[in-house]
SELOTI-9622 format. One record per residue (C-alpha): x, y, z. Coordinates in steps of 0.5 Angstrom, whole numbers, plus 2048, in hexadecimal, padded with zeros to 3 digits. Each point is the difference from the previous one (the first is absolute). Layout:
SELOTI-9622
XYZ
...
//
This chain:
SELOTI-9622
800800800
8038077FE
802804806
7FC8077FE
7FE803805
804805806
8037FA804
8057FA7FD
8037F9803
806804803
7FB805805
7FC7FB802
8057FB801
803803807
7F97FF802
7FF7FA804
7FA7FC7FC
7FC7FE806
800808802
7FE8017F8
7FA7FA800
7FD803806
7FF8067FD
7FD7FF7FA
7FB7FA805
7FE807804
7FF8037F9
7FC7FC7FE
7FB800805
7FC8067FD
8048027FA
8007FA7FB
8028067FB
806802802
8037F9802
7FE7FF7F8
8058067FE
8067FE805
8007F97FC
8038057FA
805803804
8057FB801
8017F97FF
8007FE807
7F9802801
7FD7FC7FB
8007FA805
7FD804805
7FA8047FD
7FE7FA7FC
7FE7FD806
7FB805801
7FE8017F9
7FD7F97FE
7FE7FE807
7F98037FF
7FD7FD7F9
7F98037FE
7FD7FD7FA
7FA8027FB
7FD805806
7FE8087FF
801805806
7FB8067FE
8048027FA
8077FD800
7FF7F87FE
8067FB802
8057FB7FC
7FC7FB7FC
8017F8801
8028017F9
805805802
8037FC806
8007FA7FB
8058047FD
804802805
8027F8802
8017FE7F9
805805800
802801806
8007F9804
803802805
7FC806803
7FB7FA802
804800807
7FE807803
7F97FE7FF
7FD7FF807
7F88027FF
7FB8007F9
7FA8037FF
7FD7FD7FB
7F98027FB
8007FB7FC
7FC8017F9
7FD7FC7FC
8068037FA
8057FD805
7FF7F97FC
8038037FB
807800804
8027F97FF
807801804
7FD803806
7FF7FA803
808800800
801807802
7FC7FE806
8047FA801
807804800
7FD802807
8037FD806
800803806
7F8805800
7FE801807
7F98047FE
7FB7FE7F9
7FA8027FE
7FC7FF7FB
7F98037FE
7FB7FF7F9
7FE8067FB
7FC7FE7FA
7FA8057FC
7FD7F87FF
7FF7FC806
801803808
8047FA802
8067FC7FE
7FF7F87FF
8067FD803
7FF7FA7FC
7FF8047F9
8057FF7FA
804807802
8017FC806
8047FA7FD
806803800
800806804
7FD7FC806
8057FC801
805805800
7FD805806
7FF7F9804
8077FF800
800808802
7FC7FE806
8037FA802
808803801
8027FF807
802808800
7F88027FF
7FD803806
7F98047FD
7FB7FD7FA
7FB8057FE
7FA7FE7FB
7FA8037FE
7FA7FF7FA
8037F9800
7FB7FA800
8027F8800
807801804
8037FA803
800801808
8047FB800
8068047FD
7FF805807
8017F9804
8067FE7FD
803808801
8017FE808
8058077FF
7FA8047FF
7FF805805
7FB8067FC
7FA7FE7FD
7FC8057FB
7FA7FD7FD
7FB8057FC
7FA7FD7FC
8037F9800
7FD7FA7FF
8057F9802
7FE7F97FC
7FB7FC802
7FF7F9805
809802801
8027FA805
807801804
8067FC801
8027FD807
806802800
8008087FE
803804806
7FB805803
8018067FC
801806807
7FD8067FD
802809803
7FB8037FB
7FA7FE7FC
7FB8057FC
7F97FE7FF
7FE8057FB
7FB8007FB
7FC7F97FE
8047FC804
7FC7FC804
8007FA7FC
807800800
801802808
7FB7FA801
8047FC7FD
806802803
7FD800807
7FD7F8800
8077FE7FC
8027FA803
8057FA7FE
7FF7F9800
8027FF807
7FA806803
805805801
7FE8087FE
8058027FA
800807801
801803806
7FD807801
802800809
8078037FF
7FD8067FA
801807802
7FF8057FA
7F87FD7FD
7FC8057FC
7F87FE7FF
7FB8047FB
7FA7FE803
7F98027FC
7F87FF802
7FE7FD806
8047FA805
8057FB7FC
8017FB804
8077FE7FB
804808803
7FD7FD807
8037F9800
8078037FE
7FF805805
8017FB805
8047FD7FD
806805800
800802808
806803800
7FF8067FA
804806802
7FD8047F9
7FA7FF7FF
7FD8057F9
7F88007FE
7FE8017F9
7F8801800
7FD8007F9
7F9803803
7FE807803
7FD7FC805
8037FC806
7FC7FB803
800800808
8067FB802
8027FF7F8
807804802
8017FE807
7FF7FA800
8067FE7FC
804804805
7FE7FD807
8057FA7FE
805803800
7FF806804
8057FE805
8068017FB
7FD8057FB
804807801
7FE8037F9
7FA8017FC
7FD8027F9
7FA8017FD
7FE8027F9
7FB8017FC
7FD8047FB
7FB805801
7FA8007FA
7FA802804
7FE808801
7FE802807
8047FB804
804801805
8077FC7FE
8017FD807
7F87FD7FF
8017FA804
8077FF802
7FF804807
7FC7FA802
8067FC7FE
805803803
7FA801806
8007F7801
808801801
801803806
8037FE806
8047FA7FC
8058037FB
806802800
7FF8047F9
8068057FF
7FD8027F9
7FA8017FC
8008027F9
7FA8027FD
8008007F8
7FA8047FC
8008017F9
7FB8047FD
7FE8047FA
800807800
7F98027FE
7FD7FB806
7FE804806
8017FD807
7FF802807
805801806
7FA7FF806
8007FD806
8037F97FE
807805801
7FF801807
7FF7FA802
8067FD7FD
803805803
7FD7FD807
8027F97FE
8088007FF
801805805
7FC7FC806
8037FB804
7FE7FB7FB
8078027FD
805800804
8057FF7FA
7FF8057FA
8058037FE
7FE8027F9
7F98027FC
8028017F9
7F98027FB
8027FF7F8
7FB8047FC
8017FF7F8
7FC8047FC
7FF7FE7F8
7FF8077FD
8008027F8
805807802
8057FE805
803808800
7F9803802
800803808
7FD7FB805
7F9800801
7FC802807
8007F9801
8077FF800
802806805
7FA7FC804
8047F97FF
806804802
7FE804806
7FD7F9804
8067FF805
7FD807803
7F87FF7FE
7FF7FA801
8067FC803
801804806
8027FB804
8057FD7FC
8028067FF
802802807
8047F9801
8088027FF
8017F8800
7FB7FF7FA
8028027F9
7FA8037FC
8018007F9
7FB8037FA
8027FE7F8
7FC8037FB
8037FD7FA
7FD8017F8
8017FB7FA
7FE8037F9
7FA7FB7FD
8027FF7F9
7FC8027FA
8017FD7F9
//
């Protein structure tokens, strides 16, 4: 590689590697364009920066108006490059009904030796979810299967995806992370005897996962034994909709040692219970909690509900952080009422003795990011001296207001 740039071999030879290494690793944390620049300065960086840049592979997905690298583009990539195949640690992958047109793509992916994270989703204008026993599959498939059993694999995530081997998660006993969305595991699925439990940390139930949680949850191996155990799981996140789901209940009680608990209502609406109930069994070591949601209905007040929630946990938490996640739409008018004071009246009583923190994330979708900020913006912003007095005055709790608004594209 040519050495064009204000640094050379000589400069960066009187500096020891490890000191150069840790800096491009700080770097990287938060500034993957300037990592990539210092891979043109000298030869020496080169190893270092690579590390970072192909680390992270995001295949086929779109970011408001920016789009990422395509399968066909990372296809490329290992065909010429074979080499970058060992930075790569974590694939988000779209899959898209052209990428069987790719014939060496299952071969990039099998250049890949030590991934810790892969995801995979499903996008097509023809069919909402994808058959893993469709012909795109035959030979793609195989080749993610391989991905997911590597012993180096610590997270799978998959969504719009229907007739996955369940049992392909049972052989993956190094597993620790779980995100399921929309996902549908083949039917009448038996488990081998001699599989290890497979100890989970964190497990999402996300949208239309109830099937494949269930399935999960009565897994068992020939000999009776569980094959997923939720009992040491810290991090979990549950979208929940209308009424009680027996499915969310039992996986609660099955992860008694939750320390982060976030909850993703799709419905204005909470049932009395609906929230509360999944947090009472691990109430006694749940330190942070969010809720998020988003607001659709005019005239509702955004805490409708939760309050009473919150209420059923008194006295029994050691809750450190809540965080409240509302979105909403610009022209949606919403009411700050009484529901605010009696928020304020419930984290701050005795009930509580642990918060440390209450953060609410307000997003706003607007048509015109730089116009001023409506009355109930101000309104939202002004709630630690309106309506959360007590909170207010607690210098041992963290008040915060985030009011934050993302553009609604038009084509």
């Amino acid at each position: 590689m040519p050495d064009n740039g204000s640094f050379n071999s000589e400069a960066t030879s009187t500096i020891p590697l490890e000191l150069l290494g840790a800096i491009v690793d700080a770097l990287a944390e938060d500034d993957l364009p300037s990592v990539k620049a210092c891979c043109l300065t000298c030869r020496a960086f080169v190893p270092l920066c690579r590390k970072h840049i192909f680390s992270t592979i995001v295949l086929n997905q779109s970011f408001d108006n920016a789009y990422s690298p395509t399968a066909d583009m990372f296809e490329h990539l290992i065909l010429t490059n074979p080499t970058f195949a060992q930075y790569v640690r974590k694939i988000e992958y779209t899959i898209l009904d052209i990428d069987v047109l790719e014939t060496s793509l299952p071969w990039a992916f099998d250049q890949v030796a030590i991934l810790e994270s892969l995801s995979i989703s499903y996008q097509s204008p023809r069919v909402q979810m994808l058959d893993w026993n469709c012909d795109l599959m035959e030979s793609l498939g195989p080749s993610l299967l391989r991905l997911l059993r590597l012993p180096t694999l610590t997270h799978f995530g998959a969504s719009k995806i229907k007739n996955f081997p369940a049992v392909e998660l049972a052989r993956c006993t190094n597993i620790q992370s779980l995100d399921l969305n929309n996902v549908h595991f083949q039917e009448q699925e038996s488990f081998p005897a001699a599989y290890l439990p497979v100890q989970l940390r964190r497990y999402c139930h996300r949208h239309g996962s109830n099937i494949s949680t269930r399935v999960l949850l009565r897994a068992q191996s020939a000999d009776g034994l569980p094959i997923f155990d939720f009992s040491e799981v810290k991090k979990a996140f549950f979208v929940i909709d209308d009424g009680a789901n027996p499915v969310l209940e039992e996986l609660s009680r099955r992860m008694p040692n939750c320390v982060d608990v976030s909850i993703e209502s799709v419905r204005q609406t909470i049932h009395p219970g609906q929230v509360s109930q999944l947090l009472t069994n691990c109430v006694g070591t749940l330190k942070t909690f969010t809720f998020e949601y988003f607001l659709n209905q005019e005239n509702v007040d955004p805490l409708h509900g939760l309050v009473a929630e919150l209420r059923a946990l008194n006295g029994q938490n050691i809750i450190e952080g809540v965080t409240l996640k509302i979105g909403m739409h610009e022209r949606i008018k919403c009411r700050l009422d009484e529901e605010w004071f009696k928020f304020d009246e419930v984290v701050t009583a005795r009930g509580w003795p642990h918060l440390r923190s209450v953060w609410f994330k307000i997003e706003v979708s607007t048509y015109e990011i730089a116009q001023s900020k409506t009355q109930f913006e101000n309104d939202l912003e002004a709630l630690p001296t309106t309506h959360l007095k007590r909170l207010e005055s607690r210098k041992d709790v963290d008040i915060r207001v985030e009011i934050k608004r993302t553009p609604i594209l038009s084509y």
